[in-house]
MIPA-540464 format. One record per residue (C-alpha): residue in one letter; residue number from 1; x, y, z. Coordinates in nm, 2 decimals. Layout:
% MIPA-540464
A, NUM, X, Y, Z
...
***
This chain:
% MIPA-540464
X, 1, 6.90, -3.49, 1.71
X, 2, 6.89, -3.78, 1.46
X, 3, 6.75, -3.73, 1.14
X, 4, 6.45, -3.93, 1.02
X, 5, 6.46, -4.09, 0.71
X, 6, 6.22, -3.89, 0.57
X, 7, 6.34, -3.56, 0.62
X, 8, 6.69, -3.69, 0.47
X, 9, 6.48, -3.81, 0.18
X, 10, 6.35, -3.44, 0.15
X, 11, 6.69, -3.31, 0.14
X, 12, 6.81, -3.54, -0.13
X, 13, 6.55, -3.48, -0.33
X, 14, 6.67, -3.10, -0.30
X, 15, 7.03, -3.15, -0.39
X, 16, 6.96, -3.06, -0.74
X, 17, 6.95, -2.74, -0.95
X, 18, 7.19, -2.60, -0.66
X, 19, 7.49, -2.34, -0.79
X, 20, 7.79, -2.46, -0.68
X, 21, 8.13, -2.27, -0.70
X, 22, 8.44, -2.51, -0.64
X, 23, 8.81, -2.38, -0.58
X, 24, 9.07, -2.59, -0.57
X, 25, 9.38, -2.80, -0.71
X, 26, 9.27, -2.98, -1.02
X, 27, 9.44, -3.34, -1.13
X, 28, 9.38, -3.59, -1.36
X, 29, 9.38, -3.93, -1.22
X, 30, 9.47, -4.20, -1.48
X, 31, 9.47, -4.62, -1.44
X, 32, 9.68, -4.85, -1.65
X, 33, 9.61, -5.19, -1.57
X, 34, 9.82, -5.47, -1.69
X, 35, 9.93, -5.82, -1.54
X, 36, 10.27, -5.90, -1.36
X, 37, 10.48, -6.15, -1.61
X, 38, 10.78, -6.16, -1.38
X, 39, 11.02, -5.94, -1.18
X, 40, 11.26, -5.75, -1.31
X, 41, 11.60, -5.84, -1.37
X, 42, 11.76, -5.48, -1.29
X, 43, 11.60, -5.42, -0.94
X, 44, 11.36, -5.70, -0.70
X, 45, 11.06, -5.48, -0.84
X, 46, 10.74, -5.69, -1.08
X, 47, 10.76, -5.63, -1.45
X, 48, 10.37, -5.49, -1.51
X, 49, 10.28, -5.59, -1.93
X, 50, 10.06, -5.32, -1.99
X, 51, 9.72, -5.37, -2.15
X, 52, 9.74, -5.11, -2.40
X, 53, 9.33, -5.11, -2.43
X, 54, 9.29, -5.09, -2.07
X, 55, 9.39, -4.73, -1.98
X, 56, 9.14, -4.50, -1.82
X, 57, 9.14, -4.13, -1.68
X, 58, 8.90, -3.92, -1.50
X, 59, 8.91, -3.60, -1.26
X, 60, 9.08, -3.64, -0.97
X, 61, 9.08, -3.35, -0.65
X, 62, 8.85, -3.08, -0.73
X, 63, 8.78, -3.18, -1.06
X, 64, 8.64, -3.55, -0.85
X, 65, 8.44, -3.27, -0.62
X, 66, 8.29, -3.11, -0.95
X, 67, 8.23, -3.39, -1.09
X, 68, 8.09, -3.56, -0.76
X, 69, 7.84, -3.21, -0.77
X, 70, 7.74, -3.29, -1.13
X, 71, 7.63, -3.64, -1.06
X, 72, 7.40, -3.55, -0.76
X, 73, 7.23, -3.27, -1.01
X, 74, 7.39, -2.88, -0.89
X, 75, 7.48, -2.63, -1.13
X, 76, 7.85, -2.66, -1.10
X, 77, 8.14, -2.39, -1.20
X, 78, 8.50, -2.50, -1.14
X, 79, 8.78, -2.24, -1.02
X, 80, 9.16, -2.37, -1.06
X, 81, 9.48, -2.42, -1.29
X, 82, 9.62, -2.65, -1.55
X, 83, 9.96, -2.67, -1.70
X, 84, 9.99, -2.60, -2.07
X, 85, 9.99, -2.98, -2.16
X, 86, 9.77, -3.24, -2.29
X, 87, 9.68, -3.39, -1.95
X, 88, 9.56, -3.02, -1.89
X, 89, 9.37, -3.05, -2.19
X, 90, 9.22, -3.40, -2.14
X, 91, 9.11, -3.31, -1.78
X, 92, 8.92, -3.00, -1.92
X, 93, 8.75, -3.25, -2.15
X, 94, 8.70, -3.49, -1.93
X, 95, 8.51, -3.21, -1.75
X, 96, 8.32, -3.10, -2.00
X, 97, 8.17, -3.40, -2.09
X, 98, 8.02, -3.42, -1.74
X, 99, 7.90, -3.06, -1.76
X, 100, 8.11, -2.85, -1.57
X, 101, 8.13, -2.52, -1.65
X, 102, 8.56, -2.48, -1.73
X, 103, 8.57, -2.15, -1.82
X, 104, 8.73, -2.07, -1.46
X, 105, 8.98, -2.28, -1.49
X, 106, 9.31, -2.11, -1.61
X, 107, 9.65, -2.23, -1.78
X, 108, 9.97, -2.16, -1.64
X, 109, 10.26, -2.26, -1.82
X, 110, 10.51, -2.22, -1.53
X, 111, 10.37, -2.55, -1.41
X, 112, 10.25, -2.88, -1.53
X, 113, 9.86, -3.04, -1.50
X, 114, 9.91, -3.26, -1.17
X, 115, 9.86, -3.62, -1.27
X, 116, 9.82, -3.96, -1.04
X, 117, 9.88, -4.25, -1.23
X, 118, 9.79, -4.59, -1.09
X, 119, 9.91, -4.90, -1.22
X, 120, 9.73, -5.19, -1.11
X, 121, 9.74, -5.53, -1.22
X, 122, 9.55, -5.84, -1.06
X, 123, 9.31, -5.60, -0.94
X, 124, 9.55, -5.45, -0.70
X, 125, 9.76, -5.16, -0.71
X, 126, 10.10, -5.22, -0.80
X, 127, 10.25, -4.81, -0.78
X, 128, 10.15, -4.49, -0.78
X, 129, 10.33, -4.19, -0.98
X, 130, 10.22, -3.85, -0.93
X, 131, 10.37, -3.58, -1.15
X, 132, 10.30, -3.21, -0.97
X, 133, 10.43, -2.86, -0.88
X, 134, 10.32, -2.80, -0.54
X, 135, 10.50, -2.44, -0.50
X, 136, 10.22, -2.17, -0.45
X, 137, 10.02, -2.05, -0.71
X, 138, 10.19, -1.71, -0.88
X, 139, 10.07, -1.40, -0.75
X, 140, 9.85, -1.28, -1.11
X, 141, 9.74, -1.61, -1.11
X, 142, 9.56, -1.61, -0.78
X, 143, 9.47, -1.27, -0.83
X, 144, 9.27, -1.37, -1.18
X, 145, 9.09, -1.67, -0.97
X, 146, 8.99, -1.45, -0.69
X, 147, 8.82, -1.22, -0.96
X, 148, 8.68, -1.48, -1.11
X, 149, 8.55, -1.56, -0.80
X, 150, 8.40, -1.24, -0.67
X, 151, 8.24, -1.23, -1.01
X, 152, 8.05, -1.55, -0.97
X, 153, 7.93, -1.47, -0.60
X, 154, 7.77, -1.18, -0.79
X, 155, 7.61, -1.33, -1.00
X, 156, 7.44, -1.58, -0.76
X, 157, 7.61, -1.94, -0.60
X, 158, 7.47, -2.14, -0.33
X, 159, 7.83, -2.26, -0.20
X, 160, 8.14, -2.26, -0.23
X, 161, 8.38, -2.57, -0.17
X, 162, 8.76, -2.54, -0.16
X, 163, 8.96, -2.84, -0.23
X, 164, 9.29, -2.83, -0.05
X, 165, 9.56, -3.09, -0.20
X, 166, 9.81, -2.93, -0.11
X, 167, 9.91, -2.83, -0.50
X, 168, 9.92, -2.50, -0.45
X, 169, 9.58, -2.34, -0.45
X, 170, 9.61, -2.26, -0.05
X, 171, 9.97, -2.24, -0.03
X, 172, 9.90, -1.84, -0.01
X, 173, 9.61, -1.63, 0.07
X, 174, 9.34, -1.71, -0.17
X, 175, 9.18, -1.98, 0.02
X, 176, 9.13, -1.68, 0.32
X, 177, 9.02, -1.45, 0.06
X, 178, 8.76, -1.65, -0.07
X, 179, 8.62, -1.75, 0.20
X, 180, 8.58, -1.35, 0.33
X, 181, 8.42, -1.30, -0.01
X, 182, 8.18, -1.57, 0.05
X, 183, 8.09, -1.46, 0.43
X, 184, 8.01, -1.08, 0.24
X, 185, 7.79, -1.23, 0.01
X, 186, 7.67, -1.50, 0.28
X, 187, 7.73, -1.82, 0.15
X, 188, 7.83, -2.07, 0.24
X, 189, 8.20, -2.19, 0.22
X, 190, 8.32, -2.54, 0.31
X, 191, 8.69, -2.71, 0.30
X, 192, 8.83, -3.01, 0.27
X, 193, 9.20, -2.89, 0.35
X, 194, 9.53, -3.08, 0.37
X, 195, 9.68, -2.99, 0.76
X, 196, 10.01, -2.78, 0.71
X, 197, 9.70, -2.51, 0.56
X, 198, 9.45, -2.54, 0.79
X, 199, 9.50, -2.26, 0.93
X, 200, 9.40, -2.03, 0.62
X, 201, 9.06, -2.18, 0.68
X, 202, 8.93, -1.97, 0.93
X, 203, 8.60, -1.88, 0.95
X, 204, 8.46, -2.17, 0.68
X, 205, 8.13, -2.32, 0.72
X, 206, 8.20, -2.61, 0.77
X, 207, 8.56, -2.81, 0.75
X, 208, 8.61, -3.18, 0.67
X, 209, 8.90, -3.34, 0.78
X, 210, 9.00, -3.75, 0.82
X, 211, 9.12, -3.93, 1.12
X, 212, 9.47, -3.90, 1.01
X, 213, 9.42, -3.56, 0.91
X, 214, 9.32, -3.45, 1.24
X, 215, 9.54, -3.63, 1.39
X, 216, 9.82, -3.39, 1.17
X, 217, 9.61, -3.10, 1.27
X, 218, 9.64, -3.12, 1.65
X, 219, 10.01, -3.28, 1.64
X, 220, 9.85, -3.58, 1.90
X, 221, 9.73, -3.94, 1.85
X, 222, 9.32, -3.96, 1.86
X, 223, 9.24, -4.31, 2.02
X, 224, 8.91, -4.28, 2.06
X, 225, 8.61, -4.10, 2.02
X, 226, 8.59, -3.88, 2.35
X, 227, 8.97, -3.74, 2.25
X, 228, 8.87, -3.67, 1.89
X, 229, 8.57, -3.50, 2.01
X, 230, 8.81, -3.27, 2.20
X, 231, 9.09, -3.21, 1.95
X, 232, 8.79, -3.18, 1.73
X, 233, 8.60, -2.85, 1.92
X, 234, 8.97, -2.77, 2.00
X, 235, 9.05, -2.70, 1.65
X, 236, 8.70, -2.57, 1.50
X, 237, 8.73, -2.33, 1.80
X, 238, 9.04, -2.15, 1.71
X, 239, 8.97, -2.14, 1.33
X, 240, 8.61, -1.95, 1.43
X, 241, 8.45, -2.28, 1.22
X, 242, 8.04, -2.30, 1.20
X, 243, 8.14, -2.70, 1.20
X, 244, 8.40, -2.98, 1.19
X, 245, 8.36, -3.32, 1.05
X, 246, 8.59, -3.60, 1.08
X, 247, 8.56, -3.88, 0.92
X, 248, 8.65, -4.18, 1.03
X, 249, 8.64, -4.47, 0.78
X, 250, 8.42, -4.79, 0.90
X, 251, 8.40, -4.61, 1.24
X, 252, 8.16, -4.37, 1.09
X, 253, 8.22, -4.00, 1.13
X, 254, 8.20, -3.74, 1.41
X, 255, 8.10, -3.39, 1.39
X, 256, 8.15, -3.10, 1.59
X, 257, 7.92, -2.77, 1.61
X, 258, 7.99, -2.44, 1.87
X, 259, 7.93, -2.51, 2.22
X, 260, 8.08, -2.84, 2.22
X, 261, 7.82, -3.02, 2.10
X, 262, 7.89, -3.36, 1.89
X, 263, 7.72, -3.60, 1.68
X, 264, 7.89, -3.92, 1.59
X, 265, 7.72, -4.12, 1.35
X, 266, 7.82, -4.52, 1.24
X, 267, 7.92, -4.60, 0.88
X, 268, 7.69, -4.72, 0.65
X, 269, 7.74, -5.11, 0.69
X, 270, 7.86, -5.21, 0.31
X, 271, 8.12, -5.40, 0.12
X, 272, 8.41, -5.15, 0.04
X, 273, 8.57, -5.20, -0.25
X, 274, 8.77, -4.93, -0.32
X, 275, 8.81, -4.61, -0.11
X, 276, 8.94, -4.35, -0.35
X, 277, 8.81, -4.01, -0.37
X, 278, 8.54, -4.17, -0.09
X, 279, 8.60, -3.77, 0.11
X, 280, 8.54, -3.57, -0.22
X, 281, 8.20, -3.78, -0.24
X, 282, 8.10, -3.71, 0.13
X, 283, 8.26, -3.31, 0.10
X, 284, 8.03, -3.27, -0.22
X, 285, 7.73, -3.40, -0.08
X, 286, 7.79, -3.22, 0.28
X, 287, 7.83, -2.90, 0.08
X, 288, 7.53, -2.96, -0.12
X, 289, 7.30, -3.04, 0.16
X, 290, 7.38, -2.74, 0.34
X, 291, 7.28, -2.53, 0.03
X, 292, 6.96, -2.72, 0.03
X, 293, 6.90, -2.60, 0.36
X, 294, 6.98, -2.89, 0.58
X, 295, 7.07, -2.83, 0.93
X, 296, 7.52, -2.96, 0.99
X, 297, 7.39, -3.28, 1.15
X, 298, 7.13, -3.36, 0.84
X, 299, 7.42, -3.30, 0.59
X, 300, 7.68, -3.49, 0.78
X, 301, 7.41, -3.83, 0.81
X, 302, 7.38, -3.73, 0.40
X, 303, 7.78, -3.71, 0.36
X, 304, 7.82, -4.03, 0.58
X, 305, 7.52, -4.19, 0.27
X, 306, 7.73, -4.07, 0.00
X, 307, 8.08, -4.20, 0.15
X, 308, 7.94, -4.56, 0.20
X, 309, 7.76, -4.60, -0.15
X, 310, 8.06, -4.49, -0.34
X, 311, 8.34, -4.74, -0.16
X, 312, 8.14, -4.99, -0.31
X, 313, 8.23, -4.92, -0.66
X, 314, 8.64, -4.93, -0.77
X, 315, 8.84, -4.64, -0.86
X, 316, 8.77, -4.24, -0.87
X, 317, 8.38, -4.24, -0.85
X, 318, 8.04, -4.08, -0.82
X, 319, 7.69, -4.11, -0.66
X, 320, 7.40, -3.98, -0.80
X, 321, 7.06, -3.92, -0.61
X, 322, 6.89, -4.26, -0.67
X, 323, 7.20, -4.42, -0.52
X, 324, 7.15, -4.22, -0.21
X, 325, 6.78, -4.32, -0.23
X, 326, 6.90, -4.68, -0.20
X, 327, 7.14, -4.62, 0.07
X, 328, 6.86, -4.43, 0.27
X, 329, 6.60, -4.73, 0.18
X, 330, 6.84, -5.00, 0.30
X, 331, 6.88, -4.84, 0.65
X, 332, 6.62, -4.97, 0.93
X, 333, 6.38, -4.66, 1.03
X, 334, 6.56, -4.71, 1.38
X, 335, 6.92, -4.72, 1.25
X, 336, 7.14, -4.37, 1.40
X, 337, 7.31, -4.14, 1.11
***
């Protein structure tokens, strides 16, 4: 069943005031922008001059999903680990300042804050350089976020998102423990794991994974919609899922519920700009929309709103409600989610 406009409208209106819990690996995403003055005389690589009043940071993995939750109005509590550096401490500001409650988020000096820097010059992207530990988290330290964790449920969350990087924070059995506590406490938990940890997943709400991603997850190449559909209830089978989305860039996204039963819906038709952090936007406001009480199909038309007003805007960014509200009002009443 498609979703009407109206009911989606209902939903968004809903999103805020939820309680949401998010678990996962925490990074700090920071742009230096410069121009290219020539190339380098020690190696055939451009020479970036570096505009010193031109450098930017913001949350980046789970601290883009909590800040992603913050914009579209939920309660927000963020569960994760920093190093004992000042990128750790700017990224705690940084979250702060959008309202996130930090006080779940631990420092561990056996590893530093993960940080992506872009450079960019031109308006393009010149190089990337990440800076990360990516060896599971220690045992005591997973142990304190699991309490942490339990604690929260107790006190009352609507959902629970885990954001898999690949840094660590599924690399041993907290991700599976979490989402056990969440099924006790019924609540939902969703994912948006990397593939070599998919399979600590099991039994998650809903899971969100990207063509590529999928394509990692079942080992095959997906040419078409009828073979991801298969690799699709192939995989949400054996992890016991209530759901799988893929996403699928300007094809739109495809998702998966038990029976075998499918709903592909196109992308929203917009100029994209710049597709970073574009699947924390549409995992937030999935996540969000099933706390609200939307049915999988009504959240994934939402996610699939969320994902096509944020590639318009450049860099690690957010939606907020009224720029769902637009996206909704610019689809004809006709138009499939």
């Amino acid at each position: 069943m498609i979703p009407s406009k109206e009911r989606l409208a209902e939903l968004i209106g809903r999103l805020g005031g939820r309680r949401a819990l998010v678990l996962g690996d925490l990074m700090l995403d920071e742009y230096v922008t410069g121009v290219v003055s020539r190339i380098s005389p020690e190696a055939p690589v451009p020479v970036v001059e570096v505009d010193l009043d031109r450098h930017t940071d913001t949350p980046g993995g789970a601290g883009n999903v909590a800040h992603n939750l913050r914009a579209l109005g939920a309660e927000v509590r963020v569960l994760g680990v920093v190093g004992a550096d000042a990128p750790g401490e700017v990224l705690r500001r940084r979250l702060d300042d959008t309202g996130v409650d930090t006080s779940g988020v631990l420092v561990d000096d056996t590893r530093p804050t993960t940080v992506k820097t872009r450079i960019i010059a031109h308006s393009q992207q010149v190089v990337r350089v990440d800076r990360e530990c990516r060896e599971p988290l220690a045992d005591d330290v997973a142990g304190r976020l699991l309490a942490l964790l339990e604690e929260q449920l107790a006190r009352g969350a609507d959902a629970l998102l885990i954001s898999d990087y690949d840094k660590g924070i599924a690399r041993g059995t907290l991700a599976e423990a979490a989402i056990r506590a969440c099924a006790r406490r019924r609540v939902p938990a969703t994912a948006n794991p990397k593939p070599p940890n998919l399979g600590r997943f099991q039994g998650a709400a809903v899971v969100v994974l990207n063509h590529l991603e999928a394509e990692a997850a079942c080992g095959c190449r997906l040419r078409d919609e009828g073979e991801i559909r298969a690799a699709a209830e192939a995989l949400r089978a054996r992890l016991d899922l209530g759901a799988l989305l893929v996403t699928r860039g300007a094809l739109g996204t495809l998702l998966v519920e038990p029976g075998g039963v499918a709903h592909a819906s196109p992308a929203v038709p917009v100029p994209v700009y710049d597709v970073v952090g574009a699947g924390d936007t549409a995992f937030s406001a999935l996540t969000l929309a099933l706390a609200a009480g939307a049915a999988p199909v009504e959240a994934a038309a939402l996610a699939n709103l969320a994902g096509g007003a944020v590639v318009r805007k450049a860099g690690t960014a957010v939606v907020g409600p009224e720029e769902l509200r637009e996206m909704l009002g610019g689809r004809a009443g006709g138009d499939e989610w």
